[in-house]
N, C-alpha and C positions, 0 to 999 in steps of 0.2 A: 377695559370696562370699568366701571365708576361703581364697583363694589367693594370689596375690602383689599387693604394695601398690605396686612401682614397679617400671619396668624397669632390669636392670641392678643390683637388690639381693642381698644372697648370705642366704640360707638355712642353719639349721644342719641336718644330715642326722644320722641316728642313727648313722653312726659319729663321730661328732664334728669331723666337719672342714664345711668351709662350703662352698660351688656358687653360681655364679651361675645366679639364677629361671628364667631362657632356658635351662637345661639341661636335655633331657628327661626324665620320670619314669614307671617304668612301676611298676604299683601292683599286687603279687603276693604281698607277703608279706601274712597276715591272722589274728591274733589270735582270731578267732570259731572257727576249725577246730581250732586248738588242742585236742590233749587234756584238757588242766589249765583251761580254759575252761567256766566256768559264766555260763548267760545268764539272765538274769532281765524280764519281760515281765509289763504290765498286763493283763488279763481282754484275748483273743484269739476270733473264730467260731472254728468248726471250719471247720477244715482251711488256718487262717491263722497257723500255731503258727509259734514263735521259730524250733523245730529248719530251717523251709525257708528262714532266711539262710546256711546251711553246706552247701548243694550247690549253690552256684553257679548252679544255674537262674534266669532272670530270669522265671520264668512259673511259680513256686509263690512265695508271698507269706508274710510278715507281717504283720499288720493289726491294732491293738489295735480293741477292740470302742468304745472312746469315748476321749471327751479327756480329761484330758491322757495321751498316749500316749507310755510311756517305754520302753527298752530299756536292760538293765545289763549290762555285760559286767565279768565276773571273773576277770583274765589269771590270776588263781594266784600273782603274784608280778611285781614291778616288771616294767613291758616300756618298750620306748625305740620311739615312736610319732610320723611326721609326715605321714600322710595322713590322708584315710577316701574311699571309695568310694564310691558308691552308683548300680545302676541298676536296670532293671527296674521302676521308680520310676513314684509316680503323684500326687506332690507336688504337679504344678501342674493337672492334673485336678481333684483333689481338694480344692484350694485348704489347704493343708498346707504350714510352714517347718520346715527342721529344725534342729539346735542340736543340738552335742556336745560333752561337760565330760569333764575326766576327772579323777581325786579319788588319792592316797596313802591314806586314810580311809576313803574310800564315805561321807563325811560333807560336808567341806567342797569343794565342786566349784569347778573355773575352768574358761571355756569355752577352747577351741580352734577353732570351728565357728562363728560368730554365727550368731543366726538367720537364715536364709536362704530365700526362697520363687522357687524359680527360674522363669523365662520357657516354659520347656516339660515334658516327661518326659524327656529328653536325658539320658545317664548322668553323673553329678556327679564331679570328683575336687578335693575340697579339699589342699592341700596348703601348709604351716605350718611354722615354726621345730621340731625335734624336740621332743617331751616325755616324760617319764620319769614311770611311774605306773601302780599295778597297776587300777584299777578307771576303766571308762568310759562315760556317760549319754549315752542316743541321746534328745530327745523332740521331738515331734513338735507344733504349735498350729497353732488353727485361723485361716487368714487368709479378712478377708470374709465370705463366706457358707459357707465351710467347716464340714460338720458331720459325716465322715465322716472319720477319720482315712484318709493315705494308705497305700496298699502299697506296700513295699519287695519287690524278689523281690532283690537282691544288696546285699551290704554288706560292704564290707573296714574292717578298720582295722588297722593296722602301719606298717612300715617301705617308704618308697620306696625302688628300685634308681636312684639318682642315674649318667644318662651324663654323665662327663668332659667329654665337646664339647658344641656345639649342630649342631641340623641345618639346613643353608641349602639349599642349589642344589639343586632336582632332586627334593624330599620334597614328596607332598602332601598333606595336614590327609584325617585320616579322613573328618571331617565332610564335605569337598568330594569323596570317592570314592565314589560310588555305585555299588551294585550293580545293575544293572536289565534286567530281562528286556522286550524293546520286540517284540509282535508285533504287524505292520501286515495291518489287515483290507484286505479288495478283493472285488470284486464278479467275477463267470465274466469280463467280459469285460476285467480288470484294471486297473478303477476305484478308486479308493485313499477308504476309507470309514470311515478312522477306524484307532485302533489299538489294543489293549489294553498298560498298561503296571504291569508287577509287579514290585515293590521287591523287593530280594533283603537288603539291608544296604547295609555299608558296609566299604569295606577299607585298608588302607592297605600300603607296603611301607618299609619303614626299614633303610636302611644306615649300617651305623656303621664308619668308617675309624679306623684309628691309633691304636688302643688296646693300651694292655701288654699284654703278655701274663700277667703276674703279675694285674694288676686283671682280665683274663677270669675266669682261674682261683677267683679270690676272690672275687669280685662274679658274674660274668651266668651261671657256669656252673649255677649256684643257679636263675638264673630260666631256661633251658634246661631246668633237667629237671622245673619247676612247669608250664612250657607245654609239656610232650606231656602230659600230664594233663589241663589247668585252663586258664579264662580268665585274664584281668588288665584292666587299667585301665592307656591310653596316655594320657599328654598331651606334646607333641612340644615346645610353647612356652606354658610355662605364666605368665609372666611377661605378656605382652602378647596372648596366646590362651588366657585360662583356659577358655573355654569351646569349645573344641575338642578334646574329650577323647573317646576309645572305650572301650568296654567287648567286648572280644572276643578270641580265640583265632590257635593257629598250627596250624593241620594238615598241616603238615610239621617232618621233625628241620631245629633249627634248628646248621649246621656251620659253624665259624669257618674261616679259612687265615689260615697267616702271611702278612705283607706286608713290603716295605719291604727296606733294608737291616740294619735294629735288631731287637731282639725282639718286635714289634708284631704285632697280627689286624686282621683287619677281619669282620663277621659281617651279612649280612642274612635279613631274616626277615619275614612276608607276615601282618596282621593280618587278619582278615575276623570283626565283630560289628556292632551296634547303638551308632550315634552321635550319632541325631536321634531 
């Protein structure tokens, strides 16, 4: 996976400054929604057209009809880019790696993505040194027995919202929060006969302390008013946990307060999507 290569490495971010890999990243800026954005797609079934990567649904798809299966996207004009997203995803179903280039040209490509065939359907968040470049190649091969190209139903590409800190004590990994509805069966005379149990998701809750109040205002106030609208893509510790990433939403306004004796916030906010 085309995440981080050791712990403790620094990252460039597209504003141009560096972070160390352990710093979290939530993945909301995306390139595909863009106005100025043309996407370009190899022969598609009906009703697995490009247009269903840009509403965020993980349960309307992209699907090219055969291999090799590519996606172009045409920012309109240089963009500064160090993620991609991806869930709603049926890569490893489908026996499907994916690989993403991005080109100044549309002619000569370098990846940023290697090909990658992940271990489940689990939402992807690659995340990479920034790159600057108007044009970017999604495709898709076939691994094994693979002869179906996979669906994608979500797909970001852009800028990550790099947090200042990291989070330690007290945060726990989407992946490990389950949502679950547990009802226990029983017989009239309250014999215990089994249970029914129904997945709801996956949540998370994240508190972020001791942050400027300048960096609020400039950086997360941006991704506050993308989440009362729209999902994103968490990855808390992407360094030594790449694969502990969410793909989901806040259903509450998300409010800061000051802290401290200095000009500092601190803000928490309650993820609840699909991690597994």
């Amino acid at each position: 996976m085309s995440l981080v290569l050791s712990s403790g490495m620094l990252l460039s971010a597209a504003d141009g400054l560096t972070y160390p890999a352990k710093n979290p990243r939530i993945g909301y800026h995306n390139l595909l929604t863009a106005a100025t954005t043309i996407l370009t797609s190899t022969t598609v079934p009906p009703g697995m057209e490009k247009e269903n990567l840009t509403d965020y649904f993980s349960w309307t798809y992209w699907r090219s009809a055969n291999y090799p299966a590519t996606l172009t996207i045409d920012a309109g004009s240089a963009q500064d880019v160090d993620y991609v997203g991806i869930a709603g995803h049926t890569l490893f179903s489908d026996q499907s790696s994916v690989k993403v280039e991005y080109s100044t040209n549309a002619t000569t490509w370098t990846e940023c993505v290697s090909p990658f065939y992940p271990a489940s359907n689990a939402p992807l968040m690659f995340i990479f040194s920034a790159v600057t470049a108007r044009y970017f190649r999604v495709t898709l091969a076939a691994v094994g027995g693979g002869t179906l190209p996979a669906a994608i139903g979500v797909l970001n590409i852009g800028q990550t919202l790099v947090i200042p800190h990291s989070l330690y004590v007290g945060h726990t990994p989407i992946t490990m929060r389950k949502i679950t509805d547990i009802r226990p069966n029983k017989t009239e005379a309250g014999q215990w006969i089994g249970r029914s149990v129904i997945r709801r998701g996956n949540s998370a809750s994240v508190e972020l302390t001791h942050l400027s109040a300048d960096w609020y205002r400039s950086n997360f106030q941006e991704f506050v008013d993308h989440a009362i609208n729209y999902p994103y893509f968490f990855s808390w510790r992407p360094d030594e946990y790449p694969r502990e990433v969410g793909f989901g939403w806040t259903d509450e306004d998300i409010i800061p307060q000051l802290t401290g004796p200095g000009d500092m916030m601190s803000v928490s906010f309650e993820i609840t999507g699909i991690a597994q």
